[in-house]
C-alpha positions in Angstrom: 20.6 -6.4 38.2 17.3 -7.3 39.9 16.5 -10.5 37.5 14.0 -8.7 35.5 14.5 -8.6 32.3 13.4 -5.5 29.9 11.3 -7.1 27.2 12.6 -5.0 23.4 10.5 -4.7 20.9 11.5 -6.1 17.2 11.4 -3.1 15.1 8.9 -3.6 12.1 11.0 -4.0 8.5 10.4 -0.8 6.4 8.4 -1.3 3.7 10.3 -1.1 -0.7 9.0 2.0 -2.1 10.0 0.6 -5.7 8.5 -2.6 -5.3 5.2 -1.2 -4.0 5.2 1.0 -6.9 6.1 -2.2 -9.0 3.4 -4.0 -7.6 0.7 -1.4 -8.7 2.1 -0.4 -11.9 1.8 -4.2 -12.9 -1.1 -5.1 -10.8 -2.8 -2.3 -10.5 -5.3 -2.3 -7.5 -3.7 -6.1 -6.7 -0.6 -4.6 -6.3 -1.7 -1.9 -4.1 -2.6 -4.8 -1.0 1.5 -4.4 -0.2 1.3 -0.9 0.7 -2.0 -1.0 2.5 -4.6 -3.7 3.0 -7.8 -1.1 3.3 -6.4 1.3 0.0 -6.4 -2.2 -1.5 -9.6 -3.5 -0.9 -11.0 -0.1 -1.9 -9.5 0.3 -5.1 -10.1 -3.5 -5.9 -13.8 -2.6 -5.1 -14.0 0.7 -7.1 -11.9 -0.8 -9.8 -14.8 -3.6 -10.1 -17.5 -0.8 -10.6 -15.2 1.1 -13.3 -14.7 -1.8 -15.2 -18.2 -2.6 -15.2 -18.7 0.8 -17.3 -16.9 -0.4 -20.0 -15.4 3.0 -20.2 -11.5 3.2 -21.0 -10.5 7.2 -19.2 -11.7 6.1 -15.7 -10.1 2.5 -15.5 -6.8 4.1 -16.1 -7.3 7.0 -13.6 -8.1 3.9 -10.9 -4.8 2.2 -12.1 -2.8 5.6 -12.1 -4.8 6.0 -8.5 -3.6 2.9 -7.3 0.3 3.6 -8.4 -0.5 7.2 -6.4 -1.8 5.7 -2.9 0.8 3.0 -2.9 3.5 5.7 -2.9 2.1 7.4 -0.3 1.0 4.6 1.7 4.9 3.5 1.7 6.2 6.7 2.7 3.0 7.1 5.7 4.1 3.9 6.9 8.0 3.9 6.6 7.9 7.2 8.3 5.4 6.4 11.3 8.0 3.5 11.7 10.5 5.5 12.0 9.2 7.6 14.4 8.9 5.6 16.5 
C-alpha cells in the first residue's frame, strides 16, 4: 500500500415513492418540496395564481399535478442514483 487512501463516496439514500406521493396527496404543492425543491416552488407558485381565480376544476388539476410530478420526480431521482 503506498499510504494513500482512496476517498468513497456515501451513496445518497433513495428517496419513498409512497411517502412522496403521501406528501402531495395531503399537501398538495407543500408536499411536492420532498420530491423536488424547483417542481415545488413551481406548483406552490402556480397553485397561488389558481387559487386566486376562485375557480374549483383548475385547483384540483394543480393538486392532481402535484401528486403526478412527485411520482416522477421519485422515480428520476431514485433511478439517476442508481446509476450511478
Amino acid at each position: 500500500m503506498s499510504g494513500e487512501q482512496q476517498r468513497v463516496k456515501p451513496a445518497l439514500p433513495f428517496k419513498n415513492l409512497a411517502a412522496a406521493l403521501l406528501f402531495s396527496v395531503f399537501l398538495g404543492p407543500v408536499g411536492l418540496l420532498y420530491a423536488s425543491t424547483v417542481g415545488g416552488v413551481v406548483m406552490i407558485v402556480l397553485g397561488f395564481i389558481v387559487v386566486s381565480s376562485g375557480l374549483p376544476v383548475p385547483i384540483i388539476l394543480v393538486w392532481l399535478g402535484s401528486c403526478v410530478w412527485s411520482v416522477v420526480a421519485v422515480n428520476r431521482y431514485n433511478r439517476s442514483r442508481s446509476l450511478s
